[in-house]
C-alpha positions as a printed Julia matrix, in Angstrom:
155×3 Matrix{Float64}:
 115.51   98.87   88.85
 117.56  101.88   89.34
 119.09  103.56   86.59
 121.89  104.87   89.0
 125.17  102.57   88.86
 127.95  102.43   91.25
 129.99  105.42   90.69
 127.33  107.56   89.43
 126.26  111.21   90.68
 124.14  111.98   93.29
 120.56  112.96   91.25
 120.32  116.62   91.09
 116.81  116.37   92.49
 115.29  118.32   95.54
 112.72  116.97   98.08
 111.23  119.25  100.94
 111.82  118.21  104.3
 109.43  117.79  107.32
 109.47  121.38  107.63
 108.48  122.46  103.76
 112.13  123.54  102.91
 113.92  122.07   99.86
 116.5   120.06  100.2
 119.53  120.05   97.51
 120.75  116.58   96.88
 123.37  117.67   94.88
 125.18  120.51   96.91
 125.1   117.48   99.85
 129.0   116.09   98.63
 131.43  116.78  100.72
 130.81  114.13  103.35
 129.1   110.89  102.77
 125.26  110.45  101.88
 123.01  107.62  103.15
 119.82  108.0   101.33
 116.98  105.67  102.17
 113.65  104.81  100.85
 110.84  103.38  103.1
 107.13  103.17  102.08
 104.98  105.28  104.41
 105.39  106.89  107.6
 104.04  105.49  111.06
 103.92  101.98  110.09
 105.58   99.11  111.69
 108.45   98.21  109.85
 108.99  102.0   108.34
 109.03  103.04  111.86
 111.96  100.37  113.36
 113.82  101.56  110.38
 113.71  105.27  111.55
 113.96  104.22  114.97
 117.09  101.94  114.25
 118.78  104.99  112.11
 117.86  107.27  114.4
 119.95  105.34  117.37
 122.64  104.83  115.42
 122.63  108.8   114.33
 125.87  109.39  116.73
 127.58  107.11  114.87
 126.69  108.18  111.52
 127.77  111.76  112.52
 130.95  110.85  114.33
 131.78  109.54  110.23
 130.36  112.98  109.03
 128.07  111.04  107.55
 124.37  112.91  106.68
 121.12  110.56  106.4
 118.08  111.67  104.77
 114.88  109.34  104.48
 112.24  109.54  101.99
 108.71  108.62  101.31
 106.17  109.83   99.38
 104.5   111.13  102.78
 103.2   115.07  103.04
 105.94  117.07  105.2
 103.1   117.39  107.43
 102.72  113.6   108.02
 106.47  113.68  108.57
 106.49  115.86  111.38
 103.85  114.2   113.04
 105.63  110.91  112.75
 108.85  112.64  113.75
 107.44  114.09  117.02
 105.18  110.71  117.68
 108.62  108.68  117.79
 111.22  111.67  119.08
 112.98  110.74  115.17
 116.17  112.57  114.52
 116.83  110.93  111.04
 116.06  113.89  108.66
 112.77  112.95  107.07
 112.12  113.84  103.26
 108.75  114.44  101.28
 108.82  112.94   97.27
 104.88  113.59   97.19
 105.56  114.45   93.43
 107.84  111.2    92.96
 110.4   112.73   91.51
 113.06  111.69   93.93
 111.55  107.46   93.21
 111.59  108.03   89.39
 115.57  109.26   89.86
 116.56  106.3    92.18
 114.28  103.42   90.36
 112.54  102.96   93.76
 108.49  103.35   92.41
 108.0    99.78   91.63
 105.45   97.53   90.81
 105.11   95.32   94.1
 102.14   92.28   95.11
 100.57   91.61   98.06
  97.85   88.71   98.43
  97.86   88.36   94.53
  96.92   92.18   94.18
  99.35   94.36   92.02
 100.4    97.79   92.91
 102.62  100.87   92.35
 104.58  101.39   95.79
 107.96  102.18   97.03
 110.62   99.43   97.22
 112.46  100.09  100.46
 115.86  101.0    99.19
 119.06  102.17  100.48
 121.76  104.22   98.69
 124.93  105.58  100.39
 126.98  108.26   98.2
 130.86  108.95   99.52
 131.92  112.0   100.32
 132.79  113.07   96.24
 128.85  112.54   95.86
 129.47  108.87   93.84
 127.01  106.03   94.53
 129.44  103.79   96.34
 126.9   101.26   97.56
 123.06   99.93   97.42
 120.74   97.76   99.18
 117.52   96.72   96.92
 114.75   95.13   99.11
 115.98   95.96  102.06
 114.89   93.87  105.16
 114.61   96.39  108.54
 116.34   94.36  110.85
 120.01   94.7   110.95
 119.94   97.23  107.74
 120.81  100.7   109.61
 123.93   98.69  110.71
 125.11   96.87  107.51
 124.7   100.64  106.21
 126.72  102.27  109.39
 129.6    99.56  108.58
 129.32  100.35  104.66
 129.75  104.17  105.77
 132.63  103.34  107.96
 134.31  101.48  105.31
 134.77  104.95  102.95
């Protein structure tokens, strides 16, 4: 589980983006913050996810809103995937896990009866003073990007 509670910080932790520049989490306040979590770029359900955010993306901006998605993919992988799908979610690189470790979202998960380490698909949105406002654990793709725009729209 995450050790972030409503009302805490943003973690001061910084990812690189597609391109290989770091990203500070913590100079991001100032408008509201939807990070999200998905497991691995150019899969099925990771890719509706960035495909749903990325539709909704005038929406989120219209609310000054910034989203940033993270996996544990290479930046390079995240280009590729970004260009494959014409993305314009900003896509984030936590190949060192430092980023999952901060938000509780490298978790032990099954499938068929085998255990492994992976990333729950988690959503956190911060409001503009950089305070966790809201989460989503588990997150199921369809429908999510909007609950989240709604959440945003209700700061």
């Amino acid at each position: 589980m995450s050790g972030l509670k409503l009302g805490d910080a943003i973690p001061a932790v910084k990812p690189l983006d597609a391109e290989g520049r770091t990203i500070d989490l913590a100079a991001m306040k100032g408008a509201p913050l939807v990070v999200y979590f998905y497991p691995k770029a150019d899969t099925p359900g990771c890719t509706v996810e960035a495909q749903d955010f990325t539709r909704l993306a005038p929406e989120f901006a219209h609310l000054h809103a910034q989203v940033l998605a993270i996996s544990r993919d290479a930046p390079t992988k995240l280009c590729k995937f970004r260009e494959k799908y014409g993305l314009t979610v900003r896509l984030a690189s936590d190949e060192d896990g430092a980023m999952c470790e901060a938000f509780g979202t490298w978790v032990e998960k099954q499938n068929y009866g085998r255990s492994y380490m992976g990333i729950e698909r988690s959503t956190f949105l911060f409001g503009a003073d950089g305070k966790l406002a809201k989460e989503w654990r588990k997150v199921r793709v369809k429908g999510h990007a909007e609950a989240v725009l709604e959440a945003a729209k209700a700061l």
